[in-house]
N, C-alpha and C positions, 0 to 999 in steps of 0.2 A: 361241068366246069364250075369252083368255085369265084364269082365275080359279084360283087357287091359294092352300090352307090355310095355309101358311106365308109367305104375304106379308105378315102381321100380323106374324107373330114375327121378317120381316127387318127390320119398319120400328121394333122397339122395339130389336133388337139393335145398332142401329145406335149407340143412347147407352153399348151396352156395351163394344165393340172398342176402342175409342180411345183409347193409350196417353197421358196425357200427362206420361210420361218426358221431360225433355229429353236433349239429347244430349251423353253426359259420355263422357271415354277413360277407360278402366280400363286396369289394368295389364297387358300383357301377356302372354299363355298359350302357353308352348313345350312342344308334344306330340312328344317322341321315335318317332319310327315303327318300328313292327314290323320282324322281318324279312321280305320281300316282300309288306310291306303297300301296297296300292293303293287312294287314295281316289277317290269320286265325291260328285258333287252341286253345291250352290250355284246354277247358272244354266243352264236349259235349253238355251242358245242356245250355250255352249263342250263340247257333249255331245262332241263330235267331239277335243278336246282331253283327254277322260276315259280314261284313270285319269289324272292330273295325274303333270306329270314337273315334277323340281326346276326352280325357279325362276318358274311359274307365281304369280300372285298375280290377287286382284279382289277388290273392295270393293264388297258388295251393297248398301251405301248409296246411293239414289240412283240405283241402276242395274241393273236389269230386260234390260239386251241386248236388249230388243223381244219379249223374251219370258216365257217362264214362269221365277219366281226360287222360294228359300225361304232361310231361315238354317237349313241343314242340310247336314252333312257326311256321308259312310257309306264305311266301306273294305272290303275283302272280308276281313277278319280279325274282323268284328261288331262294330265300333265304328262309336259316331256322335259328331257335335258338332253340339251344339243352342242355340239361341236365340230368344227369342221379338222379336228386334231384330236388324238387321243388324248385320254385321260386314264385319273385310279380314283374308282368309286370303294365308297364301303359302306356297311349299315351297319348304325352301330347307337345306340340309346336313342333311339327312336328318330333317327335322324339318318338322313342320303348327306355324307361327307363326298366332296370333289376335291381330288389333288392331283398335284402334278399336273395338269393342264400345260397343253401346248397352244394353244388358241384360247380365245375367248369360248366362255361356256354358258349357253342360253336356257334358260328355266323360263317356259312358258305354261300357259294356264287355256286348256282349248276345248273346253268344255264338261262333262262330269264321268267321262267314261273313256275305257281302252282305244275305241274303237275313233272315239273321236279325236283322241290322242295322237292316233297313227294316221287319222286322214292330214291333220291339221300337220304336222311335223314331213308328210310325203309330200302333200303338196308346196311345202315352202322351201324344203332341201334335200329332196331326190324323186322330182315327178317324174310318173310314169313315163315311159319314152313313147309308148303307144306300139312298140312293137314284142314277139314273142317270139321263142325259139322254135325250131323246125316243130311243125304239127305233131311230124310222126312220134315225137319223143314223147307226146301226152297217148295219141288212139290207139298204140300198140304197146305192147311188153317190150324193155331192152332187154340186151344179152349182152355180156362181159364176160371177155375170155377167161380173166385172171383165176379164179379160184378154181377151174379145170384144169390150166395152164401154165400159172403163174410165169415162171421166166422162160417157160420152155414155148414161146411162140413161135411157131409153123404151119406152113399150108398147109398140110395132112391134114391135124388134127383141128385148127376151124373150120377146114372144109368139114369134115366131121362131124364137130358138134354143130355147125348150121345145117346140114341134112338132118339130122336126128334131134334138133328143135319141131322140125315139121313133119318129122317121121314119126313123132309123139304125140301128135295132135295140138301142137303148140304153133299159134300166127307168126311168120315172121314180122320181125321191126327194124329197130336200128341192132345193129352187131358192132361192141366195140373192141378194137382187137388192142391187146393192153400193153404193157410193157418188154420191152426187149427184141423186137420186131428189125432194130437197125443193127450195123454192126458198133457204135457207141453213139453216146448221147453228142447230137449236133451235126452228122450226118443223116442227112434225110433221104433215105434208099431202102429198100425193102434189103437186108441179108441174104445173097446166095444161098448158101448152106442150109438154110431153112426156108426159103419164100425161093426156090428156081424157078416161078413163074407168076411174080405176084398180081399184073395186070390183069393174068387169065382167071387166078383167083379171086379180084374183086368183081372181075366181070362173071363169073359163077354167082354169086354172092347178090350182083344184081338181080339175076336170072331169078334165082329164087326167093324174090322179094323184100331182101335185106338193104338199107342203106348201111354203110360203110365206116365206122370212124375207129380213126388210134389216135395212140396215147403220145403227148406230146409231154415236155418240161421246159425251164426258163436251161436248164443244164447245159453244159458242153463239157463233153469226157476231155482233160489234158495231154500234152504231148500227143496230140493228133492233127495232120494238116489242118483240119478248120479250124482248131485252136490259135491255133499258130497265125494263121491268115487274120480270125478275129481280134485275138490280141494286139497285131500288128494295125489295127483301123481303128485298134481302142474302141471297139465294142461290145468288152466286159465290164466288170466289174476288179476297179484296182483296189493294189493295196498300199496301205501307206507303210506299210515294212517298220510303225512304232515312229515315224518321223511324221508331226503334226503341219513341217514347212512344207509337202510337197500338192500340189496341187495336178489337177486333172492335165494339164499339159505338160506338167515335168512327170510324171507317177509312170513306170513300166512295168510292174508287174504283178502277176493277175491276182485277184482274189482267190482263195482256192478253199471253198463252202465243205463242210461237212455236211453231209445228208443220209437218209435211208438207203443209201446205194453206193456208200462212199467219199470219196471227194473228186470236186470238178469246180471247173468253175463256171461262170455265170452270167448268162446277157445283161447290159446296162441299158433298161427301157426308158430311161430319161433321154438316152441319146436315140433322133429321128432315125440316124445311119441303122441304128441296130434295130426297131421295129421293123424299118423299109426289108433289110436284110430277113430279118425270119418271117415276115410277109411273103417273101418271093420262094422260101423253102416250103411252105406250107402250100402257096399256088403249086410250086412244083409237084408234090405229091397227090394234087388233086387235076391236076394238067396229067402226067404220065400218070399214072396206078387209077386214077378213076376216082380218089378216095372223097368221101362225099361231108365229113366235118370232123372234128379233133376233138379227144380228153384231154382237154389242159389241166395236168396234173402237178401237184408243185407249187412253187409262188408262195410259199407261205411266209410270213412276216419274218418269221424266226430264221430263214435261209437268207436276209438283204444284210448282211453284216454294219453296224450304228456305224464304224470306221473304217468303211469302205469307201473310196472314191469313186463318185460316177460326175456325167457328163454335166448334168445339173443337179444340185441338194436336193435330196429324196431323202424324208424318214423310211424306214421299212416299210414302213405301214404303206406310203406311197409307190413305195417300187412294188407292193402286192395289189395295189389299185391298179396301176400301169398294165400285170399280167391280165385284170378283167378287161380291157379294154379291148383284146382281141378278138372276144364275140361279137363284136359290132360288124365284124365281117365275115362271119360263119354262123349262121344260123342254126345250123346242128353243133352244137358243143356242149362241156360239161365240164363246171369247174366244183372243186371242193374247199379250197382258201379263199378266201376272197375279202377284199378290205374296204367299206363305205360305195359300193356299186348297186346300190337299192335300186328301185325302178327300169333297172336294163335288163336287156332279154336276156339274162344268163338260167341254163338248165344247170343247178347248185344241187348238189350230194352232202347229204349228212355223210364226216369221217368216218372210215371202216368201222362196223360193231363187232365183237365178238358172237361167237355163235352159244349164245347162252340166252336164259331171260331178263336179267336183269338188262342186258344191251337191246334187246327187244323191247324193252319198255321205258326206255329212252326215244323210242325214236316219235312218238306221238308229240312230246313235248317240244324237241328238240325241232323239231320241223314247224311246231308254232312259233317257235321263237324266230325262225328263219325269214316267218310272215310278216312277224312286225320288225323286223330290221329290214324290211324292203325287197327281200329275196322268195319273191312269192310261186317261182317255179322249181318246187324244191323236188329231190328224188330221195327218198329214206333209206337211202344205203342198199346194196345187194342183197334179195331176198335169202336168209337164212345166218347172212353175216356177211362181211366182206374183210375183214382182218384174216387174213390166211393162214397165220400165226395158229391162230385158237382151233384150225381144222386139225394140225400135225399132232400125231400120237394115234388121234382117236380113228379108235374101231371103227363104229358106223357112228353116222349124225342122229341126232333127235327126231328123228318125225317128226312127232306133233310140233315142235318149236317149226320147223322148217316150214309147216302149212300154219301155222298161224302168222308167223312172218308175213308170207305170200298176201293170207289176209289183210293184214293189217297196212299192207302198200296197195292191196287191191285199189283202194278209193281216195290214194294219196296223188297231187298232181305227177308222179310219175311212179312207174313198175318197174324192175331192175331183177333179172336173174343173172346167176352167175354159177355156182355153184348145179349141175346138172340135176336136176330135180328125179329124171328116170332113170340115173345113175344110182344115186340114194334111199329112193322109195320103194316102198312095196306098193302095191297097186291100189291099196283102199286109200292110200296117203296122197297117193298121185293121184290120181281123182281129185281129190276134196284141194290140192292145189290147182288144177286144171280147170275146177268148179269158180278157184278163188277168180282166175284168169276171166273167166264165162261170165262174172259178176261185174269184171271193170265193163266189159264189151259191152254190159247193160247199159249202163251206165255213162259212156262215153260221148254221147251227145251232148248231153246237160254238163258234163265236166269241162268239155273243149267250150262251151258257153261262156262256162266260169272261167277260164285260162284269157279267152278275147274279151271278155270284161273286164279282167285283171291287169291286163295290158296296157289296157286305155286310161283305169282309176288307180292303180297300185294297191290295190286292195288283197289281200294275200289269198290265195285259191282256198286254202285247208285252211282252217282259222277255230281258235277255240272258244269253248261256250261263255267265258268270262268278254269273246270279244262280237259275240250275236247275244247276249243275252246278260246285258251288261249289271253289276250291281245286284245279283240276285245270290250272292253267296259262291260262284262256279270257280272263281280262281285258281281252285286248287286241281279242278280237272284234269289231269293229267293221261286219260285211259280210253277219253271220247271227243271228237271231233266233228265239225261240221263242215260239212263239203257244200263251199260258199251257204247260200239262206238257206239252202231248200230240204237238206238231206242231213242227217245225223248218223255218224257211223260207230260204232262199238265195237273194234276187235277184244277178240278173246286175245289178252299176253300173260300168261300162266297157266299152267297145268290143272286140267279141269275140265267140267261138261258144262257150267253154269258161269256167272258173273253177275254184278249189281249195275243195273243201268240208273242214270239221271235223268228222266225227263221234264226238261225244263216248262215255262207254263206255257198251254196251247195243248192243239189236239196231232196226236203223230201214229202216223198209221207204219206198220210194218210190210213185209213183202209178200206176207199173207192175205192181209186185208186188215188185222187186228186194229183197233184204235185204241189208244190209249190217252187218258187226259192228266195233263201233269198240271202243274207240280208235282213230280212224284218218283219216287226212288221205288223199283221193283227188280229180286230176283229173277232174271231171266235163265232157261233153258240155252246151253249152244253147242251144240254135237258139231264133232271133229268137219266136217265139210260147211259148218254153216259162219257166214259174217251178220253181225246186226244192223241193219242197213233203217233208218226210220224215217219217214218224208214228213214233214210239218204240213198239214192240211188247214192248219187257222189260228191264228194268236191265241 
């Protein structure tokens, strides 16, 4: 049974978040830049674009890139720029421009480097909570039905692929069963036609080791009794039908959102009635069916319509903060949108990659930048890809992309399959993926270390070399990461038997025993099963 202490304290803080600033321009703020000052932040989803080069611009107004945002800047010289409101940054002759600003915007000075940058801006506008999401999402592998599945969820076939998770030599974890599971969005019941037994299924599922979660959204399908019911208690999202005079007590009719699934319309998480209400659908699901935490998928900035009426004034931006708010009472969950929720225990997914290289080697970056916006329990997307789109046509998948994937989540704060690995591979592929597997296990004490540490300081679990090794040239990093102080990882992400590794100054031993003393940039050797894994033995 899901029951948690702080479910009270989300459901009054809910009348507390909610700015209602309207949206005014203020005058604009031109920041001269350092010499070899290099910034980072603003939107998870352009990690890969970080340190920002001139002429870069984006306006967090409204826009989440499908992923994790915040109004935060940080450069490796220990500056930050803060706001508790979006903004539009750009670089442009050698200067950080701020426009558009909804709030006031702070330019502070916190010492000479990244690292100090991010402590000094966590602890003064989104400390750590001191708490973290369910254990098991870091010491095991996850499983997601979707790219086996995609809309066709049924008991058969999870029963299925959760037998033959472990019938492959693979640990059970968490299992999330994904999308399409109800008979429409906002009814919360497992589907007849497909689930004729779903309590016996999740209690299966326990049996064999698995904890439990589905896919939730803020959604509600139209012209269906709950619709109808909700609408009638006014806990959607209204529209103002082009009339600027109607306000939340005169307004009747609903919002009706375009999305990846259609159109529907939408819970108004400003109003208490409407959290209480999908609070009690979510207990229920875990009260009857067993179900043990939720994919809150959805929410993104882009789906709160600027002209929509709700209970109390929300920018978008805020009614995508409001969807983070409901991990504070599910410990098992997983969000992918998310808006200025730094420091809280949320388990945060880089958006689906395609299954090529170039989305493969996104994800290193992209999940640093996830760190220094606060979001330091990050998952790098579904191993091999998670966009489902980029599987249809193709013959067979890549291999070698598939185990270097694997790889390269190996030693990231979370592991995520999806896509059936002994479905796909030939046997030397699945090995050297199963090997990838063998290497987190190694490993997993010292990372769940880093995760309880991380809780406490907001310090991001995976952090890159420019933020342990500050000022020495590393910024550009993009290919190597360090798992918290102790360990330097190197996946291989392109096609190939070798790679260039950076070792920064100090002595680092590999998993052989080799040492090596850096400064120093060397050809390394990496055959198909192997990760470069390096432990720092002394400054």
């Amino acid at each position: 049974m899901i029951k948690y202490w702080y479910c009270a304290i989300l459901l009054i803080s809910v009348n507390l978040c909610i700015s209602a600033q309207e949206k005014v321009t203020i005058t604009s703020k031109a920041i001269p830049l350092e010499n070899g000052e290099k910034w980072f932040g603003g939107t998870v989803d352009d990690g890969s674009k970080m340190p920002f080069e001139n002429g870069y611009s984006f306006n967090l107004y409204g826009n989440n890139k499908d992923n994790q945002a915040a109004p935060l800047l940080l450069s490796n010289k220990g500056r930050y720029v803060w706001s508790n409101q979006p903004f539009e940054f750009t670089f442009k002759d050698n200067q950080l421009l701020i426009t558009h600003a909804l709030g006031e915007v702070i330019l502070e000075k916190a010492g000479n480097s990244l690292a100090e940058a991010f402590k000094a801006v966590s602890r003064s506008q989104f400390a750590a909570s001191g708490k973290m999401p369910d254990t098991l999402l870091f010491t095991q592998p996850q499983y997601n039905t979707w790219i086996e599945l995609v809309y066709n969820q049924n008991q058969t076939d999870i029963l299925k692929y959760a037998h033959q998770i472990i019938d492959h030599g693979f640990v059970p974890g968490v299992l999330m069963i994904d999308d399409n599971w109800a008979d429409h969005y906002g009814k919360f019941s497992f589907r007849k036609d497909r689930f004729p037994d779903a309590q016996k299924m999740i209690a299966e599922l326990h049996q064999l080791g698995f904890k439990v979660m589905i896919w939730v959204s803020p959604f509600i399908s139209p012209d269906t009794q709950v619709f109808r019911e909700l609408l009638a208690q006014k806990l959607l999202l209204l529209d103002k039908k082009g009339n600027n005079e109607l306000t939340w007590q005169t307004a009747t009719e609903p919002a009706i959102i375009t999305w990846w699934n259609g159109y529907s319309a939408e819970m108004d998480f400003t109003n208490p009635d409407a959290v209480k209400w999908y609070h009690a659908q979510l207990q229920y699901m875990a009260d009857t069916y067993g179900v043990d935490g939720f994919k809150f998928d959805a929410g993104d900035v882009e789906f709160y319509p600027e002209n929509a009426i709700t209970f109390k004034k929300a920018t978008p931006n805020e009614q995508c903060e409001l969807w983070g708010q409901f991990a504070g009472c599910y410990p098992l969950n997983e969000y992918r949108a998310m808006w200025k929720r730094g420091g809280q225990p949320l388990a945060e997914r880089l958006r689906d990659k395609k299954h090529n290289w170039a989305d493969l080697q996104k994800l290193i970056p992209n999940a640093m930048s996830a760190g220094l916006l606060g979001y330091q329990f990050t998952c790098p997307d579904m191993i091999g890809g998670g966009e489902y789109g980029s599987f249809i046509g193709l013959n067979k998948l890549d291999q070698e992309l598939l185990v270097r994937s694997a790889q390269c989540a190996a030693l990231m704060p979370m592991m995520q399959f999806s896509v059936a690995p002994w479905r796909v591979l030939d046997s030397i592929h699945l090995q050297a993926v199963k090997k990838a597997v063998a290497i987190r296990l190694k490993y997993t004490p010292y990372l769940l270390t880093v995760v309880k540490s991380s809780a406490r300081s907001g310090e991001p679990v995976a952090r890159s070399l420019e933020y342990e090794f500050p000022n020495q040239g590393y910024e550009e990093i993009k290919d190597q990461f360090m798992l918290g102080s102790r360990y330097m990882v190197a996946p291989m992400l392109a096609k190939g038997s070798s790679r260039k590794v950076i070792f920064p100054k100090g002595k680092w031993k590999d998993q052989e025993g080799h040492v090596f003393k850096g400064p120093l940039l060397k050809q390394v050797a990496v055959p198909l099963a192997d990760l470069l894994v390096y432990e720092k033995i002394s400054n």
